[in-house]
KEBA-600537 format. One line per field, with one value per residue: residue number from 1; x, y, z of N, C-alpha, C, O in turn. Coordinates in steps of 0.2 Angstrom, whole numbers. Each point is the difference from the previous one (the first is absolute). Layout:
BEGIN
n <- [NUM; ...]
neast <- [X; ...]
nnorth <- [Y; ...]
nup <- [Z; ...]
caeast <- [X; ...]
canorth <- [Y; ...]
caup <- [Z; ...]
ceast <- [X; ...]
cnorth <- [Y; ...]
cup <- [Z; ...]
oeast <- [X; ...]
onorth <- [Y; ...]
oup <- [Z; ...]
END
This chain:
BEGIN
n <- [1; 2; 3; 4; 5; 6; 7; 8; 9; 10; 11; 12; 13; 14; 15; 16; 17; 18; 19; 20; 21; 22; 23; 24; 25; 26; 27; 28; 29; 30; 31; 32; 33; 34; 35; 36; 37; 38; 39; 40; 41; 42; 43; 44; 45; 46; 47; 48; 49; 50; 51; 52; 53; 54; 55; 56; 57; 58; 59; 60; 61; 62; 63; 64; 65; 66; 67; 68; 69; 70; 71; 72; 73; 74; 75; 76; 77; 78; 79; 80; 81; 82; 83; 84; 85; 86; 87; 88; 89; 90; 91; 92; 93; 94; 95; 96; 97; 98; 99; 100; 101; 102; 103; 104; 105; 106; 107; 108; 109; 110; 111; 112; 113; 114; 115; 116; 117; 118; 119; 120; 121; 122; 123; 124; 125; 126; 127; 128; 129; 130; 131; 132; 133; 134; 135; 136; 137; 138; 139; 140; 141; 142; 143; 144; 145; 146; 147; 148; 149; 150; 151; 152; 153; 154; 155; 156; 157; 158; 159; 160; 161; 162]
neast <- [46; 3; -4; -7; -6; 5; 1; 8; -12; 7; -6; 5; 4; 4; -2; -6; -12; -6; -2; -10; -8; 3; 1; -10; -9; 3; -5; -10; 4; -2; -11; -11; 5; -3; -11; -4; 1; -8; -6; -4; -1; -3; 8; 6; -5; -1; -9; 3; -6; 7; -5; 6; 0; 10; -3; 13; 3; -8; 3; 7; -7; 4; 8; -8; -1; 11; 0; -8; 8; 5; -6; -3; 6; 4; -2; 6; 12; 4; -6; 6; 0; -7; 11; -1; 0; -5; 3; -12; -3; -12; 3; -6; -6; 3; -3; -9; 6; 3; 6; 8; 3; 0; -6; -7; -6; 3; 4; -12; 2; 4; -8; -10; 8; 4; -9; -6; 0; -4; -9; 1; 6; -5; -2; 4; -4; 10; 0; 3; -7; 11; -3; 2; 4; -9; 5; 3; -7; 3; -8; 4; 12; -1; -2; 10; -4; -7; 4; 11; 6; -9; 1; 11; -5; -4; -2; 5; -1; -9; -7; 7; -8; -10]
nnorth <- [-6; -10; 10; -9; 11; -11; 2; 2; 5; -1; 1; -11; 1; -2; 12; -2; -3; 8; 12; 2; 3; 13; 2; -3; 7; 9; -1; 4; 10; 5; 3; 8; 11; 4; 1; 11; 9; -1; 6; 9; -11; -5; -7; 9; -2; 9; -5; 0; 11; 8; 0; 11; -6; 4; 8; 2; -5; 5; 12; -9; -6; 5; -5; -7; -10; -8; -6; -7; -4; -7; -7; -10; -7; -7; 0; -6; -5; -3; -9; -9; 3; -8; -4; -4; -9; -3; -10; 5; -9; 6; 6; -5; 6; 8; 6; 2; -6; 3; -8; 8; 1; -6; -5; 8; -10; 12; -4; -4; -11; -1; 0; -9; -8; 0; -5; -11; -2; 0; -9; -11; 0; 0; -9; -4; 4; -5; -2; 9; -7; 1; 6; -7; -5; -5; 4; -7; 6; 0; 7; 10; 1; 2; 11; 9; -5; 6; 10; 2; 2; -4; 9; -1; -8; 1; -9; -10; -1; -1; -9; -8; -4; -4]
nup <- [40; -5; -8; -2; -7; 0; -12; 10; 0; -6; -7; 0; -9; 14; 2; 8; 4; -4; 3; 8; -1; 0; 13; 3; -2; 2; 11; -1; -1; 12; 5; -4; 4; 11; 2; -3; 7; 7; -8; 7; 1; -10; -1; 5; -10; 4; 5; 9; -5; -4; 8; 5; 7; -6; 8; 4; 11; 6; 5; 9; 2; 9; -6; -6; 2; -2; -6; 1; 8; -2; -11; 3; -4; -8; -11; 5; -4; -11; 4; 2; -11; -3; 9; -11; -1; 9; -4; -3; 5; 0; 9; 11; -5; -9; 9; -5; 9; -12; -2; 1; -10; 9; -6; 5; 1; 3; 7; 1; -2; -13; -8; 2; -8; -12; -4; 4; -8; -10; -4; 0; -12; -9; 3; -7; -8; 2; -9; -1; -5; -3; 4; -6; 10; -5; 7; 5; -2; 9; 10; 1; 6; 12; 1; -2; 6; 9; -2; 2; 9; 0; 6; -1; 0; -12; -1; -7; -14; -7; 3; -7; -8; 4]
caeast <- [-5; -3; -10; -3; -6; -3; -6; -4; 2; 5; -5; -6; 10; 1; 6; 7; 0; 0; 8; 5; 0; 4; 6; 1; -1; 5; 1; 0; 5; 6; -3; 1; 8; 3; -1; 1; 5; 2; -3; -5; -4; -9; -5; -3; -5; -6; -5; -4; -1; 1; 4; 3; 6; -3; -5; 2; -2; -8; 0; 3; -3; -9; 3; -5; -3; 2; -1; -5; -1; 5; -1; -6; 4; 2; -6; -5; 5; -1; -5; 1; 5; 7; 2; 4; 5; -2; -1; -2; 3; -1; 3; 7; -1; 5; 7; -4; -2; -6; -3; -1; -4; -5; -4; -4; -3; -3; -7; -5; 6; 6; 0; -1; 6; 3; -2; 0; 10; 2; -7; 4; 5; -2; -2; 3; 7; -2; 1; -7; 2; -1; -1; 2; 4; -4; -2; -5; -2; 1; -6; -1; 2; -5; -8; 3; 4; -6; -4; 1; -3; -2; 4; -3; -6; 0; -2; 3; 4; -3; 0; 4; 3; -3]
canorth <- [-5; 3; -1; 2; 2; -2; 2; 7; 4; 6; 8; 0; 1; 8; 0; -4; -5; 2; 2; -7; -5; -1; 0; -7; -4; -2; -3; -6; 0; -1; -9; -5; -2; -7; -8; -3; 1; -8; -6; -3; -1; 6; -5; 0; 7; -1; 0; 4; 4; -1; 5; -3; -3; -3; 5; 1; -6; -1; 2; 1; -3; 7; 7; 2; 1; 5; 4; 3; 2; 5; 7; 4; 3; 7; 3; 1; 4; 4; 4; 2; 6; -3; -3; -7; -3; -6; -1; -9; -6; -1; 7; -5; -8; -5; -1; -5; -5; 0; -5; 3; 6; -1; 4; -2; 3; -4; -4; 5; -2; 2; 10; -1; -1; 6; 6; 0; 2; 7; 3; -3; 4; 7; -3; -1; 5; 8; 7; 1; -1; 5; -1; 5; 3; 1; -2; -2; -6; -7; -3; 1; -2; -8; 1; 0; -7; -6; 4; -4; -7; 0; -5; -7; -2; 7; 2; 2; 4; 5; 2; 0; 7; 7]
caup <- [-2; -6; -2; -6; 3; -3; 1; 2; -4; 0; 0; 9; 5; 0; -4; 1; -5; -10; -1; 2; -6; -5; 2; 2; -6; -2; 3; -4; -5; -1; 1; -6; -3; 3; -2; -5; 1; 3; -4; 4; -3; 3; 4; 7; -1; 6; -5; 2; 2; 6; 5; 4; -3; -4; -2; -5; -5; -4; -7; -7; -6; -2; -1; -2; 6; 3; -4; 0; 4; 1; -4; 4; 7; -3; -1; 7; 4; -4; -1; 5; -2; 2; -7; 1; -4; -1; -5; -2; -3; -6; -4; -1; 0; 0; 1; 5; -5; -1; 3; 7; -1; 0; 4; 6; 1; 5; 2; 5; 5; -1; 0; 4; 5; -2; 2; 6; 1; -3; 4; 4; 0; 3; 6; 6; -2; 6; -7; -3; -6; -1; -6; -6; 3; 7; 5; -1; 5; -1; -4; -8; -6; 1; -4; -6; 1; 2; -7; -4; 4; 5; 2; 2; 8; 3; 7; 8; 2; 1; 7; 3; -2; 5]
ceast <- [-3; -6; -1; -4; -5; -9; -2; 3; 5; -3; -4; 8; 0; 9; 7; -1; 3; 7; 4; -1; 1; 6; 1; 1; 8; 5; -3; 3; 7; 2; 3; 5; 4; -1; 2; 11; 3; -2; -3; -7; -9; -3; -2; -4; -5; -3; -6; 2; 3; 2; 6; 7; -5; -2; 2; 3; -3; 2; 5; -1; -6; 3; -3; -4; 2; 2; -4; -3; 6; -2; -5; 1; 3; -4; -4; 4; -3; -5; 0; 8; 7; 4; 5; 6; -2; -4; -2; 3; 1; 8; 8; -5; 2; 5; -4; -5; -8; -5; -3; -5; -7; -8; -2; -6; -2; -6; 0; 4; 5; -2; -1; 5; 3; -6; 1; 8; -1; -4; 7; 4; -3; -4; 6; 7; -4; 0; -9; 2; -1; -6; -1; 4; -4; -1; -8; -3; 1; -5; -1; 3; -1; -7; 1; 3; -4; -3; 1; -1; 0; 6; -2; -1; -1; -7; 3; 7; -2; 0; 6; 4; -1; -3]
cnorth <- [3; -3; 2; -2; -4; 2; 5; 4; 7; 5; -2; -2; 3; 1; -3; -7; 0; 0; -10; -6; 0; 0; -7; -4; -2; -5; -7; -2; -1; -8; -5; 1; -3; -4; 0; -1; -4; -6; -4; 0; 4; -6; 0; 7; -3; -2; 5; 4; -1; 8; -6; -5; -3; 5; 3; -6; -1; 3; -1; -2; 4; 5; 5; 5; 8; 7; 5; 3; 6; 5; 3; 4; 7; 3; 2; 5; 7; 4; 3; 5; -5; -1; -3; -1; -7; 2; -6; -3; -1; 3; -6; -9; -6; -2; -7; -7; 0; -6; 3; 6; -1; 7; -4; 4; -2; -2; 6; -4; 4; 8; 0; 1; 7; 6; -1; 0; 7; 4; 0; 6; 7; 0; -1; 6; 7; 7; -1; -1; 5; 0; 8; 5; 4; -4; -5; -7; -9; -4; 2; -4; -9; -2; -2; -7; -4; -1; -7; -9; 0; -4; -8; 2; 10; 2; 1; 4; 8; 1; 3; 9; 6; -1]
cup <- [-7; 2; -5; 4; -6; 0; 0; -5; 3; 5; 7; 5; 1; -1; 3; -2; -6; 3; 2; -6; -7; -1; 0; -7; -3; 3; -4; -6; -1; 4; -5; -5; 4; -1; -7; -3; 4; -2; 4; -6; 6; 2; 4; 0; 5; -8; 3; 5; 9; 4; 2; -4; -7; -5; -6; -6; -3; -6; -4; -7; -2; -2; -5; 6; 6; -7; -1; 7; 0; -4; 6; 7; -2; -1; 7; 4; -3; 1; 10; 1; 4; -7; 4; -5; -3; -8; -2; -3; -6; -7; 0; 0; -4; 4; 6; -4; 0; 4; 8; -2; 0; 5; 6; 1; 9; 3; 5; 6; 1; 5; 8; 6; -1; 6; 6; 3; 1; 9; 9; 3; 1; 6; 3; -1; 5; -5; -4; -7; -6; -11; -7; 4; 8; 5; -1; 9; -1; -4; -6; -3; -1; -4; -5; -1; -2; -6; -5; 3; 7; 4; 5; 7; 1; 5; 6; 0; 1; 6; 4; -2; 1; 5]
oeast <- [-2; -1; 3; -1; -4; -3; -5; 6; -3; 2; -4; 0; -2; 3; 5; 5; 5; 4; 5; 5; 0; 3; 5; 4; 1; 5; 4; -1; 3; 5; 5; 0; 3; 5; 3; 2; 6; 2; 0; -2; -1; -6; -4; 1; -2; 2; -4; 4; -2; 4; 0; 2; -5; 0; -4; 0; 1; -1; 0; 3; -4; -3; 2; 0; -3; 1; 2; -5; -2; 1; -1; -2; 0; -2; -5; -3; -3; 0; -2; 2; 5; -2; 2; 2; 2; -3; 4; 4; 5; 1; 5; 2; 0; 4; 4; -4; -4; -5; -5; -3; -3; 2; 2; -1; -2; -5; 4; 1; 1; 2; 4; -1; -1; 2; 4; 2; 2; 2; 2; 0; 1; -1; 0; 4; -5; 0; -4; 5; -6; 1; -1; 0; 3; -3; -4; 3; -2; 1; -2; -3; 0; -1; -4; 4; 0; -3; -4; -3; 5; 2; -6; 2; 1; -1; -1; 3; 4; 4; 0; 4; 4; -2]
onorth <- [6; -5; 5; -4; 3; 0; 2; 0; 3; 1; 4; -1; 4; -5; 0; -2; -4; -5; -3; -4; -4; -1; -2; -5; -5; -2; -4; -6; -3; -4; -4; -5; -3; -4; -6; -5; -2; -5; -6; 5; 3; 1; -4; 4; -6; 2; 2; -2; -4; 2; -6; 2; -3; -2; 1; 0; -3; -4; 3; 3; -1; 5; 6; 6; 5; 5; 5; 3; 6; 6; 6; 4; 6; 2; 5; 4; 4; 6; 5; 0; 2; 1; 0; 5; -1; 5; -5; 2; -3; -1; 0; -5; -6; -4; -3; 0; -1; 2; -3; 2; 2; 4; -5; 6; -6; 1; 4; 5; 2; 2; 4; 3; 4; 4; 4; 2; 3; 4; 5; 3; 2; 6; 2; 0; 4; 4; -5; 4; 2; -5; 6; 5; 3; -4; 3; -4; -2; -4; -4; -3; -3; -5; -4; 1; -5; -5; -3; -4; 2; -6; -2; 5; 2; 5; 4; 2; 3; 5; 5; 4; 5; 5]
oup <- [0; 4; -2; 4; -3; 5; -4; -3; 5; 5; 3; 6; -5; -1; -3; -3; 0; 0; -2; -1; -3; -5; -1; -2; -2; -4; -2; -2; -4; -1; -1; -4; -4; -2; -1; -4; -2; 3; 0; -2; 5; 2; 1; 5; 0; -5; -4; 4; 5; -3; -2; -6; 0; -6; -5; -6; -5; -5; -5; -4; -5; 2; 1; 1; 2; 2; -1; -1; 1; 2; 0; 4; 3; 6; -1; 3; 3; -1; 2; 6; 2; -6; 5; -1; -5; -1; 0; -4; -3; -5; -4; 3; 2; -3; 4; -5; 5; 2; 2; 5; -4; 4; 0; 0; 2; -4; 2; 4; 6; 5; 3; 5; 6; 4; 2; 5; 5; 4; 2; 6; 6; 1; 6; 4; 0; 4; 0; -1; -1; -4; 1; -3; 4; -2; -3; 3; -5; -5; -4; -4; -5; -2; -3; -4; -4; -2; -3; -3; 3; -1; 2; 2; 6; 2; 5; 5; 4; 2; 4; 2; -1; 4]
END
């Protein structure tokens, strides 16, 4: 399953998030060379932010978007002594119709759905989440999360999580 962590900044992921969503980001790329390569036209783009079916669909036409996600993502590996291969869009984007290069800004909804997923998986994943290469407790890397949006019905998910 690809995830674009739409919203959340790089630096509150702990390190298997980061390492899993710059690995995935290219999964949207090569999306939209298929389509583009089978001459499936972009009419069916969800118009709105989605998890779940559709989700990468969202950014075929935000490729600004993912572009710029992908330079911060790097930038975060780097300072976390990781490396990668992946390289922003911007170094091949002619090779992409500009009409699709579009940016995204998410709504406090968009970030909401991304933390309470993010909040979900680490609550239910039996492994303590590691972070800058530390072992880190569930509830820090969840705190580090809440920082940026409050997940949806988090009272009662709160409850659910200690």
């Amino acid at each position: 399953m690809t995830r674009i962590n739409a919203g959340i900044p790089p630096e509150v992921l702990d390190d298997w998030r980061l390492i899993a969503e710059i690995n995935e980001i290219p999964r949207v790329l090569e999306l939209y060379q298929e389509r583009v390569e089978k001459g499936i036209n972009f009419s069916d783009i969800p118009k709105k932010f989605r998890l779940g079916d559709g989700h990468v669909k969202f950014f075929l036409n935000k490729l600004e978007y993912i572009d710029f996600r992908t330079f911060i993502l790097i930038r975060e590996y780097k300072k976390r002594n990781l490396t990668t291969k992946i390289e922003p869009l911007i170094l091949i984007g002619s090779s992409f119709n500009q009409n699709h290069f579009n940016d995204y800004k998410p709504t406090e909804y968009d970030k909401q759905l991304v933390v309470t997923r993010i909040i979900e998986t680490i609550k239910e994943s039996d492994k303590l989440p590691y972070y800058y290469g530390k072992q880190e407790s569930k509830e820090s890397a969840i705190n580090r999360l809440i920082q940026v949006a409050a997940p949806i019905e988090f009272k009662q998910l709160q409850t659910k999580l200690f």
